[in-house]
C-alpha positions as CSV (number, residue, x, y, z in Angstrom):
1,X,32.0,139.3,70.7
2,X,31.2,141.9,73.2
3,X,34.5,142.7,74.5
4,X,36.1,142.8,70.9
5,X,32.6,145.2,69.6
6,X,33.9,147.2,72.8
7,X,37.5,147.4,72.4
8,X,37.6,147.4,68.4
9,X,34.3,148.4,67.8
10,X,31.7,147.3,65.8
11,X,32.6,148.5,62.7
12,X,36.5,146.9,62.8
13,X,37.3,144.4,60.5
14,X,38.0,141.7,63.1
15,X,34.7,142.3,64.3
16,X,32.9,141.5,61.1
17,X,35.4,138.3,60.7
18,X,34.2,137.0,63.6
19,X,30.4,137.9,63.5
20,X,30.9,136.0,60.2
21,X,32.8,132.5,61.5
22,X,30.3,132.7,64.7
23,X,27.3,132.7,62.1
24,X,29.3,129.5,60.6
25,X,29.2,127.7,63.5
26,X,25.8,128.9,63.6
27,X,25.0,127.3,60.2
28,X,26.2,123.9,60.8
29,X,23.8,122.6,63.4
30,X,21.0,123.6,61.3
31,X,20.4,126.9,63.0
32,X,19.6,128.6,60.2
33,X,17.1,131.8,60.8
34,X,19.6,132.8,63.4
35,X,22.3,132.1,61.2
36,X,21.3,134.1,58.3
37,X,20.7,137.0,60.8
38,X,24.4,137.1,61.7
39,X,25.7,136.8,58.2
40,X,23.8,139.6,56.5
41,X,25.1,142.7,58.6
42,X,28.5,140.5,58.2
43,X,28.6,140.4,54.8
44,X,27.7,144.2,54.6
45,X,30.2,145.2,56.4
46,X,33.1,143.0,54.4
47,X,31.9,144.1,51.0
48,X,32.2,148.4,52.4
49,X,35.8,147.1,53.9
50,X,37.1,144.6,51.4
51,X,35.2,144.5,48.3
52,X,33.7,141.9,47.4
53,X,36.6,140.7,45.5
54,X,37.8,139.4,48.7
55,X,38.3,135.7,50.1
56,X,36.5,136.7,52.9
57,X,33.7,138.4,51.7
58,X,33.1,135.8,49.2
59,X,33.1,133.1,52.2
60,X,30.5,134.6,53.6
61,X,28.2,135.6,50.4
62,X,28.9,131.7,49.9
63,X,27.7,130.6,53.4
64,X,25.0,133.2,53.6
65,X,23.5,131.9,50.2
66,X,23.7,128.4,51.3
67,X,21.7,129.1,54.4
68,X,19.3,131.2,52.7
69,X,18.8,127.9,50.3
70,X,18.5,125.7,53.9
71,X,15.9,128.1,55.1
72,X,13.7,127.6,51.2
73,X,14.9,130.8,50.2
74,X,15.8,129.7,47.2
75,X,15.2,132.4,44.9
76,X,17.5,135.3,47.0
77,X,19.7,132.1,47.3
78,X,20.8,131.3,44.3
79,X,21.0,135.7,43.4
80,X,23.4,135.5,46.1
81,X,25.5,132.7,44.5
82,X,25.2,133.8,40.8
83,X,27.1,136.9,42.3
84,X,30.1,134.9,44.2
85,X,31.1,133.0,41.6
C-alpha cells in the first residue's frame, strides 16, 4: 500500500481497489472496527471515481454494510444496503 499511495498516489483508482480488497481480507477474520475503517474512505473515493453504478463500488457498499451489521450497527447497515441493491 505504501509504495503504490507513493507511486500512484492516494487518490488513483488502484489505490482505492486495493484499500478496498485489503479491508476484505480485513473483514473475514472478524476484524471488523478496523475493517470498517478501511472501507469508508474506500468506498468514497470509488463512488467520486466510478459512481456508484459500478461493480466495484457496489462490492464495497456491500462489504462495508455487512461489517457495519457484524459490528451491531445495524441501523447505518442496513441504509447502506437499501442503497446497493
Amino acid at each position: 500500500m505504501v509504495i503504490q499511495r507513493r507511486v500512484v498516489g492516494p487518490l488513483h483508482f488502484d489505490t482505492s481497489r486495493t484499500l478496498g480488497n485489503l479491508a476484505v481480507f480485513i473483514h473475514l477474520p472478524g476484524r471488523h472496527a478496523e475493517a470498517a475503517r478501511l472501507l469508508r474512505p474506500s468506498l468514497g473515493e470509488l463512488e467520486q471515481r466510478l459512481g456508484q453504478d459500478h461493480t466495484e463500488y457496489l462490492f464495497v457498499a456491500a462489504t462495508l454494510g455487512a461489517t457495519l451489521a457484524e459490528l451491531g450497527r445495524h441501523d447505518e447497515a442496513q441504509t447502506l444496503l437499501r442503497e446497493v441493491r
